[in-house]
KEDO-662000 format. One record per residue (C-alpha): residue in one letter; x, y, z. Coordinates in nm, 4 decimals, decimal comma. Each point is the difference from the previous one (the first is absolute). Layout:
<recs>
+------+----------+----------+----------+
! type !     east !    north !       up !
+------+----------+----------+----------+
!    A !        X !        Y !        Z !
...
+------+----------+----------+----------+
</recs>
This chain:
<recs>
+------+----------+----------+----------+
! type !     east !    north !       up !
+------+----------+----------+----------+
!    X !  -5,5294 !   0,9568 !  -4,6346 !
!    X !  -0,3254 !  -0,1827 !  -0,0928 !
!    X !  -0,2956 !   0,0370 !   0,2413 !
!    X !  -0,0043 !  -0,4335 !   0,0136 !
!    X !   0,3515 !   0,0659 !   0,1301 !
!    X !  -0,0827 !   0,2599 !   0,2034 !
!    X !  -0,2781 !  -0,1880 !   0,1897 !
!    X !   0,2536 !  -0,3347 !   0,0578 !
!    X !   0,2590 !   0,2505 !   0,0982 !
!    X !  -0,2184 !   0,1521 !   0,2705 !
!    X !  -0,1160 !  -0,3209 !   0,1049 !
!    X !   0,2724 !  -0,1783 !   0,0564 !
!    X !   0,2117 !   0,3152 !   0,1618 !
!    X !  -0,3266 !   0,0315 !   0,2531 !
!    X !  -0,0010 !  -0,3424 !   0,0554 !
!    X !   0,3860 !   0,0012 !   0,0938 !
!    X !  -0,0187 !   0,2225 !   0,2287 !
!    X !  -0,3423 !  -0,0543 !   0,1893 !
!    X !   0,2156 !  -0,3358 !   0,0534 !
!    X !   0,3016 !   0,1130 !   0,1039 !
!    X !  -0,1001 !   0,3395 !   0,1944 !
!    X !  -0,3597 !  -0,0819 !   0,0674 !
!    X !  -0,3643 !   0,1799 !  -0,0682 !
!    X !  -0,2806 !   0,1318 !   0,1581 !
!    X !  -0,3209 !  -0,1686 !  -0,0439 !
!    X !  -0,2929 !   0,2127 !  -0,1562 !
!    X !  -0,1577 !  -0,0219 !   0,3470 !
!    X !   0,3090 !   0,1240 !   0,1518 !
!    X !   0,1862 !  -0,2753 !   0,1400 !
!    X !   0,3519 !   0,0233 !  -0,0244 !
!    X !   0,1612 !  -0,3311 !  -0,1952 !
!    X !   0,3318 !  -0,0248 !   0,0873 !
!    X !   0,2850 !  -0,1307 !  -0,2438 !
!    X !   0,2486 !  -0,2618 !  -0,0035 !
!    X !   0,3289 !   0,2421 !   0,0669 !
!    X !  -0,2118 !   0,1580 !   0,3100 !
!    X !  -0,0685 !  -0,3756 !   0,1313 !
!    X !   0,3686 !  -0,0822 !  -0,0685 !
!    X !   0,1371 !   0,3173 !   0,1715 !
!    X !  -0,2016 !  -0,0541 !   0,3072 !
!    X !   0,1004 !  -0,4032 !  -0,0534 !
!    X !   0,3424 !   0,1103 !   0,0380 !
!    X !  -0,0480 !   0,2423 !   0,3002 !
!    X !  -0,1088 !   0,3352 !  -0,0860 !
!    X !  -0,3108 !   0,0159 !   0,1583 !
!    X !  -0,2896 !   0,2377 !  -0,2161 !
!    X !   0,0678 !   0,2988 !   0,2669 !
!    X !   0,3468 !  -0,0605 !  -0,1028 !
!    X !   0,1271 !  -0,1771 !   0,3630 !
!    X !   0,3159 !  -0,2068 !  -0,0754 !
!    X !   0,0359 !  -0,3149 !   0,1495 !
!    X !   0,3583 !  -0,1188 !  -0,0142 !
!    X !   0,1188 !  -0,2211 !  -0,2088 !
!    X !   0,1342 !  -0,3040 !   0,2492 !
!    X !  -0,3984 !   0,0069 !   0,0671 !
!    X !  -0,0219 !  -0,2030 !  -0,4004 !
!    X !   0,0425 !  -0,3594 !   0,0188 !
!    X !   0,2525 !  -0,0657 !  -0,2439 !
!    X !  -0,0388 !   0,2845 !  -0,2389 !
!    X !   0,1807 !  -0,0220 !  -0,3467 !
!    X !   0,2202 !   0,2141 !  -0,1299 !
!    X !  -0,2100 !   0,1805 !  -0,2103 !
!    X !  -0,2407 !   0,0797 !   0,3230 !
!    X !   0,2798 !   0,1073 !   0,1643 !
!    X !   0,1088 !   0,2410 !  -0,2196 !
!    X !  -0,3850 !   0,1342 !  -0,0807 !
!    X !  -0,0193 !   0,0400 !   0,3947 !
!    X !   0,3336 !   0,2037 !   0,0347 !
!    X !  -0,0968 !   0,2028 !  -0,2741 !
!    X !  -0,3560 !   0,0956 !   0,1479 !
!    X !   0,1732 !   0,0730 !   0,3505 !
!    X !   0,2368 !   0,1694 !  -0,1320 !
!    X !  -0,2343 !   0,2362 !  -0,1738 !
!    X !  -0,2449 !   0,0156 !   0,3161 !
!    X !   0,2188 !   0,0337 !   0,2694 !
!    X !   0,0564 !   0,3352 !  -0,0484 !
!    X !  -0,3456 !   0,1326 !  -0,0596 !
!    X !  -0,2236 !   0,1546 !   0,2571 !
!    X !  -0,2570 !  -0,2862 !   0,1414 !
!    X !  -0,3100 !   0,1817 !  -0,1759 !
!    X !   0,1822 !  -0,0161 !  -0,2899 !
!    X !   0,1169 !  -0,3701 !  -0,0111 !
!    X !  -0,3356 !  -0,1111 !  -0,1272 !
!    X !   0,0158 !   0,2343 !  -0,3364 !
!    X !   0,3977 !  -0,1030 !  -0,0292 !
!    X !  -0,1065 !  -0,3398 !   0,0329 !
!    X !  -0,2544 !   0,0426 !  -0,2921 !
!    X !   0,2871 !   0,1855 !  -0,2705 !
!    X !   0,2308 !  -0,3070 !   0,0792 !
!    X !  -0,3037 !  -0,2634 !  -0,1446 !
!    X !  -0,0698 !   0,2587 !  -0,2490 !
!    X !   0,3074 !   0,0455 !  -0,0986 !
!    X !   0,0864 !  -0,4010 !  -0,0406 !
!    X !  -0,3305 !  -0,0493 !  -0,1983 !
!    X !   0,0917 !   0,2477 !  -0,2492 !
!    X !   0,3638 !  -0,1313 !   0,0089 !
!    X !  -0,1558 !  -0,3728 !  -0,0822 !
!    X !  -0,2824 !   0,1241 !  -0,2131 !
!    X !   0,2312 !   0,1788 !  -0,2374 !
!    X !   0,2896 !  -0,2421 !  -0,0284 !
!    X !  -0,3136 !  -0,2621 !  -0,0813 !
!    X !  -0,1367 !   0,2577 !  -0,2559 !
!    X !   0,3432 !   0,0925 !  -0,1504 !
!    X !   0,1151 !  -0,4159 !  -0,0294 !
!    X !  -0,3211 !  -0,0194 !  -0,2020 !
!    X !   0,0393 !   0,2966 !  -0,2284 !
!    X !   0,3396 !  -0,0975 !  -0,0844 !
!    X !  -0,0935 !  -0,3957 !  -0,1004 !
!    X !  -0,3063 !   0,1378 !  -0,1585 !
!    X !   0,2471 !   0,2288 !  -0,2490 !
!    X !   0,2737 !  -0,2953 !  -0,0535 !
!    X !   0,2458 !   0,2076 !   0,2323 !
!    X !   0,0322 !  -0,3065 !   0,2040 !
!    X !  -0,0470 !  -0,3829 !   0,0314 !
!    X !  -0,4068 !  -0,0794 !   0,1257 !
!    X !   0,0409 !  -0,0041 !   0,3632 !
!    X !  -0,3905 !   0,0804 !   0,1266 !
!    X !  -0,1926 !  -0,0709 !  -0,2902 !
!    X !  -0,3131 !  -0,2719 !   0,0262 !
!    X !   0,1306 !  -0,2179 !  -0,2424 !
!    X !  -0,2236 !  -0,3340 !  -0,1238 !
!    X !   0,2477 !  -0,1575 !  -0,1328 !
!    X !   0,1713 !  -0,0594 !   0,3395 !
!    X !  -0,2263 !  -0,1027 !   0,2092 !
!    X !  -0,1887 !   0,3251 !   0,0461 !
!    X !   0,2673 !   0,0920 !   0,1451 !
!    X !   0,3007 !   0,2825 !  -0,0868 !
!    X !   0,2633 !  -0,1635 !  -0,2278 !
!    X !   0,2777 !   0,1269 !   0,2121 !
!    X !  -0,1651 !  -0,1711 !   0,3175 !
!    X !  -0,0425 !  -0,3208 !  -0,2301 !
!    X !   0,3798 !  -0,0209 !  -0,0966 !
!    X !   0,1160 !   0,0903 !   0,3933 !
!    X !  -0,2070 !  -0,3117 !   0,1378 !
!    X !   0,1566 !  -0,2011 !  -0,2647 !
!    X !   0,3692 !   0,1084 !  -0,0070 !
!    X !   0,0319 !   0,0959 !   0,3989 !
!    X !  -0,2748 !  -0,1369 !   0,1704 !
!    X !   0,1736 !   0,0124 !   0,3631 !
!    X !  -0,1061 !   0,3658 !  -0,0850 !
!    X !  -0,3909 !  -0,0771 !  -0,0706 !
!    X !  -0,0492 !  -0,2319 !   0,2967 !
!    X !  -0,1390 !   0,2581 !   0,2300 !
!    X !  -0,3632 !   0,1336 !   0,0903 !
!    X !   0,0714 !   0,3183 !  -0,2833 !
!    X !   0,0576 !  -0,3223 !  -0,2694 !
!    X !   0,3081 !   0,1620 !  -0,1142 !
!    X !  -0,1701 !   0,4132 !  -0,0718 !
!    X !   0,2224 !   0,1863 !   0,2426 !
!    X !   0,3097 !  -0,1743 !  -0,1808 !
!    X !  -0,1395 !   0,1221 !  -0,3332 !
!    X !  -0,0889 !   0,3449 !   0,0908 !
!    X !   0,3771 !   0,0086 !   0,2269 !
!    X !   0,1377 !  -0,1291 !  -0,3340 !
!    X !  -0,2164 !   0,2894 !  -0,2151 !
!    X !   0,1184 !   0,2176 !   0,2239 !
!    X !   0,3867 !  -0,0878 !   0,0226 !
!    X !   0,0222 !   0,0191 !  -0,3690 !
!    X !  -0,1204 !   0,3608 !  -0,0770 !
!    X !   0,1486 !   0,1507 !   0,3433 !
!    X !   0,2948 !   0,0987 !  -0,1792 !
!    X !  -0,1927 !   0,2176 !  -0,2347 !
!    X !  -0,3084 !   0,0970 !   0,2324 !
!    X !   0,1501 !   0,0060 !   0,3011 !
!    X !  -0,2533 !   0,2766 !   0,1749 !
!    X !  -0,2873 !  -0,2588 !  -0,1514 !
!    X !   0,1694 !  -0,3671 !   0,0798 !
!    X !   0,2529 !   0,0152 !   0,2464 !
!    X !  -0,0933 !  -0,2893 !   0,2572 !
!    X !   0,1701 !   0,2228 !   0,2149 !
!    X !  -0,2203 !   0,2525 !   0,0045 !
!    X !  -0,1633 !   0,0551 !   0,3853 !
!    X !  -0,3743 !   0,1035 !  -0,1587 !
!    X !   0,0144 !  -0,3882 !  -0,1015 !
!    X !   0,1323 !  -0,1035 !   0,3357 !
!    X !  -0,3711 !  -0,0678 !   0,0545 !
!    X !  -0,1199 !  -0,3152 !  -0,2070 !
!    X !  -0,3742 !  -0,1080 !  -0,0886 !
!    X !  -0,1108 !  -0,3518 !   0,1282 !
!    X !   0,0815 !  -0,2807 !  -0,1807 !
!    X !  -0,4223 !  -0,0279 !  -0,0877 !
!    X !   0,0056 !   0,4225 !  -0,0388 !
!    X !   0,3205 !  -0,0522 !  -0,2840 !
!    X !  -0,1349 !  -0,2911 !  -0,1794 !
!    X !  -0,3271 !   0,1766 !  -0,0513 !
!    X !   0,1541 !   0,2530 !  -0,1178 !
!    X !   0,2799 !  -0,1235 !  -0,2188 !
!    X !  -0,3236 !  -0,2440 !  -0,1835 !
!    X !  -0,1911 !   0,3826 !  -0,0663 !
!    X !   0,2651 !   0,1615 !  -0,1529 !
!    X !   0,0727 !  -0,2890 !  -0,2053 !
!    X !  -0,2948 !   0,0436 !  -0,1588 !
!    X !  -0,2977 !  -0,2359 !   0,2336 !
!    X !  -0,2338 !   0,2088 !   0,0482 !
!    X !  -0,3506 !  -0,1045 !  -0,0787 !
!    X !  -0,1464 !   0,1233 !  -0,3547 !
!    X !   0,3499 !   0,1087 !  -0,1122 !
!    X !   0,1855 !  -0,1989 !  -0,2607 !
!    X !   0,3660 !  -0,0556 !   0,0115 !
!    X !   0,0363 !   0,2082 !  -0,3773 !
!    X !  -0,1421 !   0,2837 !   0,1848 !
!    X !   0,1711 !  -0,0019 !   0,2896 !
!    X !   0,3030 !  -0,0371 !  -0,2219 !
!    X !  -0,1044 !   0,3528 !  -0,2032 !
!    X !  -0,1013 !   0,1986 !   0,3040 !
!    X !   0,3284 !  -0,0760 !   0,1386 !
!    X !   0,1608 !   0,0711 !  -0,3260 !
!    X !  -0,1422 !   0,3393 !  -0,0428 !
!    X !   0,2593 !   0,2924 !   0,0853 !
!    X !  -0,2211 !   0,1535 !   0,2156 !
!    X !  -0,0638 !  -0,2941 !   0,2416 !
!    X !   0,2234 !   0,0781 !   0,2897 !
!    X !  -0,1365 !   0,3763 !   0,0124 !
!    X !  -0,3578 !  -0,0789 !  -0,0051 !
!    X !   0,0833 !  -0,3054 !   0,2622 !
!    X !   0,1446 !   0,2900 !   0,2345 !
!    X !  -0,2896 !   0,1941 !  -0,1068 !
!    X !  -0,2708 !  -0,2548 !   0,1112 !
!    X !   0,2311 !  -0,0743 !   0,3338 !
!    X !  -0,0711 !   0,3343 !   0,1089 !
!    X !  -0,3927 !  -0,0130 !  -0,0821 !
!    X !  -0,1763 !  -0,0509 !   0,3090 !
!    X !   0,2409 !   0,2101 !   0,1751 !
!    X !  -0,0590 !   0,2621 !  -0,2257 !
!    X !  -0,3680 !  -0,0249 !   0,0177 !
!    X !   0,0412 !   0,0634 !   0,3323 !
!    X !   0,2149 !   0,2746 !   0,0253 !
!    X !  -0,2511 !   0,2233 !  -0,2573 !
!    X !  -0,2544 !  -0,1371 !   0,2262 !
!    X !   0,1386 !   0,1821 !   0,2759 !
!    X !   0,1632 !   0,3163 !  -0,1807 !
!    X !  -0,3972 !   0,0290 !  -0,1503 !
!    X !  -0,1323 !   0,0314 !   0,3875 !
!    X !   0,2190 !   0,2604 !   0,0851 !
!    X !   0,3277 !  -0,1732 !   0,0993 !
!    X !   0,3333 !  -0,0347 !  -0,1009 !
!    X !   0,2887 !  -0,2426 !  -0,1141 !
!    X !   0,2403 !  -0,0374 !   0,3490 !
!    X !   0,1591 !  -0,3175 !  -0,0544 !
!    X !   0,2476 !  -0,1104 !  -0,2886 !
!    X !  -0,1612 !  -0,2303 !  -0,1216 !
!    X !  -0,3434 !   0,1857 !  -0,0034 !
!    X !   0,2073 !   0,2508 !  -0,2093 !
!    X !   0,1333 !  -0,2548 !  -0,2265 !
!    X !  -0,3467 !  -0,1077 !  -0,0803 !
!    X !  -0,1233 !   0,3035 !  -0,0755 !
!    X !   0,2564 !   0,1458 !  -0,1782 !
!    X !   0,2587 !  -0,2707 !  -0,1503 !
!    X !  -0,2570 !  -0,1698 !  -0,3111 !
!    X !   0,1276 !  -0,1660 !  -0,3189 !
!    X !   0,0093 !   0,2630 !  -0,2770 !
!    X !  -0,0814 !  -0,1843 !  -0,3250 !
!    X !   0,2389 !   0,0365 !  -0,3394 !
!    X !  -0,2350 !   0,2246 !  -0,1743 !
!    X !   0,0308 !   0,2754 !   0,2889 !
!    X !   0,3998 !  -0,0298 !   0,0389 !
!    X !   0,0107 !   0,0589 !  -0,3843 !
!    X !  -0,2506 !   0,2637 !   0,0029 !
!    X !   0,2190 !   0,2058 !   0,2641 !
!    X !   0,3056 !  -0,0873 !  -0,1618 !
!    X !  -0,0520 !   0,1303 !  -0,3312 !
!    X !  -0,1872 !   0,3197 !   0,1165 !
!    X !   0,2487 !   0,1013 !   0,2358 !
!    X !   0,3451 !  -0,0904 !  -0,0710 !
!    X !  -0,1030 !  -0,0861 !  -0,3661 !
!    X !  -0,1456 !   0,3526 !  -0,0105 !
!    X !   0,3393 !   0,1635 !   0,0849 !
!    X !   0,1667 !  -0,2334 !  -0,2625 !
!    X !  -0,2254 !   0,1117 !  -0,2661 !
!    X !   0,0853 !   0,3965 !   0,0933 !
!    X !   0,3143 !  -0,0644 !  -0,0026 !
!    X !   0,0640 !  -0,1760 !  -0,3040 !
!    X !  -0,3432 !   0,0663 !  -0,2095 !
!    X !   0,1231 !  -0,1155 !  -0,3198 !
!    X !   0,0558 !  -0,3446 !   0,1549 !
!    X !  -0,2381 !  -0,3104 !  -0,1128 !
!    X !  -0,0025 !  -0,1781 !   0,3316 !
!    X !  -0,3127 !   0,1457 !   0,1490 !
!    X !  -0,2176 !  -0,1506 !  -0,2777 !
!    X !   0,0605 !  -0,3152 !   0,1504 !
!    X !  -0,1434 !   0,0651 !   0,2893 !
!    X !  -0,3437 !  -0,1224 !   0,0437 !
!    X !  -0,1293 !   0,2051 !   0,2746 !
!    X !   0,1965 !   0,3093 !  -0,1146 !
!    X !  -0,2536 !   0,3249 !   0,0029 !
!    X !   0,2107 !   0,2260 !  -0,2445 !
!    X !  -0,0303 !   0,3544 !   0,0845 !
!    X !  -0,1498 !   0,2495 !  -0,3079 !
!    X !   0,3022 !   0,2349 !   0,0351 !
!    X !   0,3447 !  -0,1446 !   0,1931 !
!    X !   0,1551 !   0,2409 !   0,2593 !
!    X !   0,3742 !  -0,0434 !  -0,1327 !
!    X !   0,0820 !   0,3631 !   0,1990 !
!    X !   0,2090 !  -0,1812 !   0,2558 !
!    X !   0,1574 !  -0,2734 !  -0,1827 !
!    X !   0,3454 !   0,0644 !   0,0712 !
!    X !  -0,0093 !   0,0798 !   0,3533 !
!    X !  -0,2038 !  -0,3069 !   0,1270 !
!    X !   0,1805 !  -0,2745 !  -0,1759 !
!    X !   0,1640 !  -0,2332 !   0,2765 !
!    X !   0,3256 !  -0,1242 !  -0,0481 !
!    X !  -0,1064 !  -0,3519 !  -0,0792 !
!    X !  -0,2209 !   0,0880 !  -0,2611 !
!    X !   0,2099 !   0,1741 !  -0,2234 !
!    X !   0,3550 !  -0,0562 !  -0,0754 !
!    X !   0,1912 !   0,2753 !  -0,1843 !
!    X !   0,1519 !  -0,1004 !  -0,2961 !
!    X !  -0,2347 !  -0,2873 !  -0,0967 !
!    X !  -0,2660 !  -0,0581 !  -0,2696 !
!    X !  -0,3390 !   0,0662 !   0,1591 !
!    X !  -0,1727 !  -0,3213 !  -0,0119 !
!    X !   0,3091 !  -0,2204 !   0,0660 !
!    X !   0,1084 !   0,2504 !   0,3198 !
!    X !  -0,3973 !  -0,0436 !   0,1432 !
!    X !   0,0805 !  -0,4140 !  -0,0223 !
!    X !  -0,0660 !   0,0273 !   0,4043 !
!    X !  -0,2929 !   0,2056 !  -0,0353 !
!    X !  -0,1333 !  -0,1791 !  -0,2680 !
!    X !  -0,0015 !  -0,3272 !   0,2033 !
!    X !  -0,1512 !   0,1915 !   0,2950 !
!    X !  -0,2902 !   0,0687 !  -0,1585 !
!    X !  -0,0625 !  -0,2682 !  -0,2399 !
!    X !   0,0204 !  -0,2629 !   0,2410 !
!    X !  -0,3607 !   0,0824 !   0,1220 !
!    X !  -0,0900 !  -0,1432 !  -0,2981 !
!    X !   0,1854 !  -0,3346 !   0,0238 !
!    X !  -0,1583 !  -0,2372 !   0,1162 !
!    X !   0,1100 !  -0,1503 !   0,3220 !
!    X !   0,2148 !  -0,3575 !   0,0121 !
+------+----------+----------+----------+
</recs>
């Protein structure tokens, strides 16, 4: 991925989150973000206290459900826990929100789908899908949101079926919605409005296979910062999610294909030497002398089937370790 991506990548991602989870101020101040506001909005106090939900004045559905979700979850923790508990559920919905944003994009961006987020001049400034909605249902564009939670309910809806673990709008991480100011803030950025960016790049960072990993990757930056911060004084990872900062990063094409073809590409070449596969593989260090001693006894079942021609029986194989060097959809 180019560094110009990289940078609007990070940016954004940062940005999405500082918004959504919140920040801490260089001078330590603790910013909090829109999903913490709208928990404790919705009666899950910061120390994690519930206050019941007849206490709401005419809460909507979707409040209702976020607040039986978050008691459900707290209600059986330990009070000196409730406050971290309280902090996975908003972390876990910002992710949840953040990445179906990120993954809508990525798939208009590559032609997979019809634009649904995209900054679009033509329209208004605005996304085309949001321009045709207000046009052909406007009943559904008449509140505050101006029509976005029916366009990102409709995004949704339509790739559920394939993505459920991604889209469902069933899914209780999600149960938890941004404010109506928090989602069209963020909805405009990952369309592309963010200042000094042009739509054309927005458009080929988006497009680039190895958006979505570097997004995660940058999600997890300050975090991780912190963590090595902490494991550099002497301490240690106790929490999940300090773990999964530390430990789960993005590993880039290059290294997967590196590994690939030196491990299990290694014991492809011993065992069939005479085969022209491995000088396709770019990051393939070929040994001086090949160690075919214990060729027979290591091949697996799927990689060799009796009978067949060598190259057509590997057809599995072959894909395995080839596809490193496809580039991603």
């Amino acid at each position: 991925m180019q560094k110009r991506h990289k940078d609007l990548m990070r940016t954004l991602v940062t940005e999405l989150r500082h918004i959504l989870v919140g920040t801490t101020a260089p001078d330590g101040t603790v910013i909090r973000g829109d999903l913490d506001r709208e928990l404790e909005r919705l009666g899950i106090a910061s120390d994690g206290m519930i206050i019941p939900l007849d206490a709401m004045v005419n809460p909507a559905p979707n409040e209702q459900q976020a607040h039986r979700m978050a008691v459900a979850q707290l209600v059986y923790c330990d009070e000196p826990k409730r406050a971290s508990m309280r902090m996975e559920i908003v972390e876990r919905a910002a992710y949840s929100w953040i990445n179906r944003l990120l993954a809508i994009r990525a798939m208009e961006a590559r032609g997979l789908i019809e634009e649904t987020l995209r900054t679009n001049p033509e329209y208004d400034g605005l996304p085309e899908a949001l321009y045709i909605l207000r046009q052909s249902e406007p009943g559904r564009t008449s509140g505050a949101d101006g029509g976005r939670w029916a366009v990102l309910e409709d995004a949704c809806q339509a790739q559920t079926k394939s993505l459920p673990g991604l889209f469902s709008l069933d899914d209780p991480a999600t149960a938890l919605r941004p404010s109506i100011p928090a989602l069209i803030r963020n909805m405009a950025l990952v369309g592309g409005s963010m200042p000094g960016i042009t739509p054309a790049e927005s458009d080929a960072a988006f497009a680039d296979p190895d958006a979505i990993g570097w997004a995660y990757q940058f999600y997890q930056e300050e975090a991780k910062a912190r963590i090595y911060a902490k494991l550099g004084s002497g301490g240690k990872a106790s929490t999940r999610s300090e773990i999964a900062a530390a430990t789960e990063l993005f590993t880039e094409p290059y290294m997967v294909k590196w590994l690939l073809q030196n491990s299990l590409g290694r014991s492809y070449h011993e065992i069939y030497p005479d085969s022209a596969l491995p000088v396709t593989w770019e990051y393939y260090v070929k040994p001086d002398t090949l160690d075919t001693s214990m060729c027979d006894s290591l091949v697996p079942n799927w990689l060799h089937k009796p009978g067949d021609g060598l190259e057509s029986s590997n057809a599995f194989t072959t894909d395995y370790l080839t596809l490193g060097a496809i580039p991603n959809p």
